[in-house]
C-alpha positions in Angstrom: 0.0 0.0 0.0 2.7 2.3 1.1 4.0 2.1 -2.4 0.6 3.5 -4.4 1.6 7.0 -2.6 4.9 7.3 -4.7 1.9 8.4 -7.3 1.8 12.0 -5.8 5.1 12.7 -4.7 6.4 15.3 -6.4 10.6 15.2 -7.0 12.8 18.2 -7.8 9.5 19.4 -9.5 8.5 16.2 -11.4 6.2 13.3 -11.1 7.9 10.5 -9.0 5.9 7.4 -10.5 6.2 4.0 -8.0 3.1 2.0 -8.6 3.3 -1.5 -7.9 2.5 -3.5 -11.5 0.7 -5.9 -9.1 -2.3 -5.7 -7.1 -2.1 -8.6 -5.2 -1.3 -12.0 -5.1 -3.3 -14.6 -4.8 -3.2 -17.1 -1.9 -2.0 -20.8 -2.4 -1.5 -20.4 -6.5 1.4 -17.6 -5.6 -0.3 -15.5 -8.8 -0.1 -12.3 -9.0 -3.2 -9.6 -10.7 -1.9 -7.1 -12.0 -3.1 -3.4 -12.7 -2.2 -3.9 -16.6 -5.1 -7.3 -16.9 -7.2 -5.0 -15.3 -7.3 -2.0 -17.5 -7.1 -4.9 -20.2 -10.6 -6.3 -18.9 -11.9 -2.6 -18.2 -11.1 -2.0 -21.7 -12.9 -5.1 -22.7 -16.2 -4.5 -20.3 -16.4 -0.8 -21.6 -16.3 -1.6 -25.2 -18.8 -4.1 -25.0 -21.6 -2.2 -23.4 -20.9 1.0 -25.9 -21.2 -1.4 -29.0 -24.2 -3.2 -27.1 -26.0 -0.2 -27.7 -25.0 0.9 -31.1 -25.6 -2.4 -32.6 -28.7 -2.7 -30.8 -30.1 0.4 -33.1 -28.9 -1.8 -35.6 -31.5 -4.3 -35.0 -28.6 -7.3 -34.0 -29.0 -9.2 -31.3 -27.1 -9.6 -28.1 -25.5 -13.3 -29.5 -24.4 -11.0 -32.9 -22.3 -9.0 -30.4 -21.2 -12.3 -28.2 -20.2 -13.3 -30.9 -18.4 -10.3 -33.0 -16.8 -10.0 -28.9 -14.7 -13.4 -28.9 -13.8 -12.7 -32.7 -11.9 -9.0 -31.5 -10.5 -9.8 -28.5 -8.9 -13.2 -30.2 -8.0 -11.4 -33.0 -6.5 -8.8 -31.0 -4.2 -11.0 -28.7 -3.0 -13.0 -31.3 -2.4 -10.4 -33.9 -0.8 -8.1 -31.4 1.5 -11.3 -30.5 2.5 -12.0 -33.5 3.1 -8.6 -34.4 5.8 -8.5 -31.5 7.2 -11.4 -32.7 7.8 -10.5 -36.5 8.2 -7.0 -36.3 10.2 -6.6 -33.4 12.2 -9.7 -32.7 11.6 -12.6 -35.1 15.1 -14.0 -34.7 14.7 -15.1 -31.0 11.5 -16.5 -31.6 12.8 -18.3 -34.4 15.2 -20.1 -32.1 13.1 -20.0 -29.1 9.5 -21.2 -30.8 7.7 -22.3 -28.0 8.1 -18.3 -26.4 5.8 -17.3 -29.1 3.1 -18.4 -27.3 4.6 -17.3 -24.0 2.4 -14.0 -23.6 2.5 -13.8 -19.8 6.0 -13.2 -20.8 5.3 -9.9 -22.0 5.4 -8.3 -25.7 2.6 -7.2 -28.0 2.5 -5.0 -30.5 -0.2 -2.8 -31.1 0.0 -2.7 -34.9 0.1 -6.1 -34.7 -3.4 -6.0 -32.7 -4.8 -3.7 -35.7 -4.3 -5.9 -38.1 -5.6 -8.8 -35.8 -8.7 -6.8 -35.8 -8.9 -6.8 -39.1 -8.7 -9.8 -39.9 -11.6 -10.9 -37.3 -13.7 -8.7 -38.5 -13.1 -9.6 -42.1 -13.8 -13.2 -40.8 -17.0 -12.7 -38.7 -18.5 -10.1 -41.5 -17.9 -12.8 -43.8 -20.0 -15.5 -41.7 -22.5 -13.6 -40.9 -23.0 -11.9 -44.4 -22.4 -8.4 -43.5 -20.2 -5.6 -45.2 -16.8 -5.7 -43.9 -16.8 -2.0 -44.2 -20.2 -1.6 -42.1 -18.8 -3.5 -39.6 -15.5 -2.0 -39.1 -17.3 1.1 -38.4 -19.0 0.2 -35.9 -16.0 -1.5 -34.0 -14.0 1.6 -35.0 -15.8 3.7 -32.0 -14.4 1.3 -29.4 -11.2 1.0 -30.3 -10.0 4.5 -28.9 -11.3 3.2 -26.3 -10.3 0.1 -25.5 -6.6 1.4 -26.4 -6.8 4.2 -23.8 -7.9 1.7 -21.1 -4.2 -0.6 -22.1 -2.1 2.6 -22.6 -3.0 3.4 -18.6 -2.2 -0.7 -18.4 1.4 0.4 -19.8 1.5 3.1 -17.3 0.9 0.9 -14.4 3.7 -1.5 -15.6 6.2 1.2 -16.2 6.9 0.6 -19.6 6.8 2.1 -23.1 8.7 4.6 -21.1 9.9 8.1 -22.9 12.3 9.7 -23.9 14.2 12.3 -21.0 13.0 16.0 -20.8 12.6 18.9 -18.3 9.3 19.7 -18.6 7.3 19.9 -15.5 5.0 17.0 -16.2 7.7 15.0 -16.4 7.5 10.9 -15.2 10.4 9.7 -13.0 10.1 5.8 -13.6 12.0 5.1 -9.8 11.6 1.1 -11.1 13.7 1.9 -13.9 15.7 5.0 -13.3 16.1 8.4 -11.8 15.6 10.0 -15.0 12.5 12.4 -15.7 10.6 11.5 -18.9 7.7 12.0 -21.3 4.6 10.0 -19.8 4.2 9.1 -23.7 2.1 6.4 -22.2 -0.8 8.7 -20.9 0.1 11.5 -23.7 -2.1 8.1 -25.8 -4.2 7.2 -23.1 -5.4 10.7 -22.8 -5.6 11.3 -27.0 -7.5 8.0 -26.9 -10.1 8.8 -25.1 -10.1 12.1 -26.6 -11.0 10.5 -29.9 -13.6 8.3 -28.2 -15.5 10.9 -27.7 -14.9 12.5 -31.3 -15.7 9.4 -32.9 -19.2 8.7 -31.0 -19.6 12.5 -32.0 -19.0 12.2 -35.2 -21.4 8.7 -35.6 -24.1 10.6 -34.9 -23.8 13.0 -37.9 -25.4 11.9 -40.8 -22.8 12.4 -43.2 -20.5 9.4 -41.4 -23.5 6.8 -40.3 -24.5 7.1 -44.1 -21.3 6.4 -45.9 -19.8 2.8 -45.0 -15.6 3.3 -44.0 -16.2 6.3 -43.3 -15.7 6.4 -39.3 -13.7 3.6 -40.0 -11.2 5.7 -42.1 -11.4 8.7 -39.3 -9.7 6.1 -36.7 -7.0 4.9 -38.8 -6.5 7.9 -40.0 -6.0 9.9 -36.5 -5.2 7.4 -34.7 -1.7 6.6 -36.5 -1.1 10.2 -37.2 -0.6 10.4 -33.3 1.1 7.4 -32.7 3.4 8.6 -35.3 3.7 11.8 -33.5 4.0 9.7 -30.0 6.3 7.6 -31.5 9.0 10.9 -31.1 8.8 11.1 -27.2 9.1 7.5 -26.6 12.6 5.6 -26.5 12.8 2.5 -29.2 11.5 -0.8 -27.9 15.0 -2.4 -29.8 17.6 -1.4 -30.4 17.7 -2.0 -34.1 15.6 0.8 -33.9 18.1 3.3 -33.0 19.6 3.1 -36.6 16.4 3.8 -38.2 15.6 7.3 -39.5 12.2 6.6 -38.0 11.5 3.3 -35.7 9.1 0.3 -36.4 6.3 1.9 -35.0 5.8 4.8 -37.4 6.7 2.7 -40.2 3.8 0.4 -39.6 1.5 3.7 -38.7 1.9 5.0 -42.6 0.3 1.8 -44.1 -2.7 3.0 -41.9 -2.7 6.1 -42.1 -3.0 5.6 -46.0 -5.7 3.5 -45.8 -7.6 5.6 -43.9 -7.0 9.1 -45.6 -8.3 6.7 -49.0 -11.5 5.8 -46.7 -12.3 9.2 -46.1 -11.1 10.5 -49.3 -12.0 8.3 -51.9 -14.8 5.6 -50.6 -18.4 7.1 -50.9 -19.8 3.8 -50.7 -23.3 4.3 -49.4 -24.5 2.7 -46.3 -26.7 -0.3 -47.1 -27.5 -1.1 -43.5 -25.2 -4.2 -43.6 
């Protein structure tokens, strides 16, 4: 307990940041919970009763979304391990196979989670008859969301740490260092939730819930223009990175980014209703 105080100690005029990753163990199994499967099933929870209502105006029924739920987060944890694995350090898990499905282990990429998405939407549209495009729309207002709720998860576990600066908001990881740094954690939590709030705005307009892609081309679009942006106060995740002109992350953002400045561009396919 005496640790979680760290939170609001203020250092040589900067944020001294303590918080225990766990929250307790539990008794007889030795396992710990921790703060980050917490926001992770916040996340989860929060998303699910936003989309719950949205699809119910669509007429689908609670199953549809049960469903369309285990297709996401699946897609999500799978994609987003992968992603780590390919993209960040494919090498290792080429020798060391059986890590890859070591997730408690740490490492997910959230690029990698996008395209999981993706994919499980493409598959679940595809089985239930549905446009891909109508669908992606709809899971497009949660994902700001969700993301916000497992950037805080990051925060808790000190990690995806900045880089060093002076300014007065500054983060002083103590776990890791003594050095103050950009919170480029909750700089995305906070611009997440921010665009939560845009996107359920902008839903409600007619001239997004008529055109399919549409809101679904506003997230990727935004949403990797930031973490492209972020990408600048945060320190490389490998160090590969640190002879790149821009790191993995970014790259990975343009492909987005593209596709979603085409969406809202381009696309003026009309909203069917499926």
């Amino acid at each position: 307990m005496q640790d979680h105080l760290y939170l609001l100690t203020v250092v040589q005029g900067y944020i001294n940041w303590n918080v225990d990753s766990d929250i307790f163990t539990i008794p007889f199994i030795n396992h710990p919970i921790k703060w980050y499967g917490i926001f992770w099933l916040i996340g989860i929870a929060a998303s699910y009763n936003v989309i719950k209502r949205v699809l119910s105006k669509d007429g689908k029924s609670t199953d549809f979304l049960d469903q369309l739920t285990l297709y996401v987060i699946a897609g999500t944890i799978i994609g987003a391990r992968l992603g780590h694995v390919l993209f960040y350090d494919p090498q290792y898990y080429l020798a060391n196979p059986l890590k890859i499905i070591a997730i408690w282990e740490g490492g997910l990429a959230s690029h990698g989670g996008g395209i999981g998405i993706l994919v499980a939407i493409a598959l679940f549209a595809k089985k239930n008859n549905i446009s891909f495009l109508w669908m992606a729309d709809r899971v497009a207002l949660v994902v700001p969301l969700a993301g916000g709720c497992i950037r805080l998860g990051n925060l808790m576990n000190s990690e995806m740490i900045g880089k060093p600066t002076d300014v007065p908001w500054a983060f002083i990881f103590t776990k890791l260092d003594s050095i103050p740094r950009h919170p480029a954690q909750l700089y995305e939590a906070i611009f997440c939730f921010l665009l939560f709030a845009a996107m359920i705005v902008s839903y409600k307009k007619d001239s997004f819930k008529n055109k399919n892609g549409k809101s679904f081309g506003l997230l990727l679009t935004v949403l990797f223009s930031f973490r492209f942006i972020d990408e600048f106060f945060k320190i490389n995740q490998e160090a590969f990175e640190d002879t790149m002109a821009i790191n993995m992350g970014q790259i990975l953002s343009i492909p987005f980014i593209i596709i979603g400045l085409y969406l809202l561009i381009f696309n003026h396919k009309v909203n069917t209703g499926k």
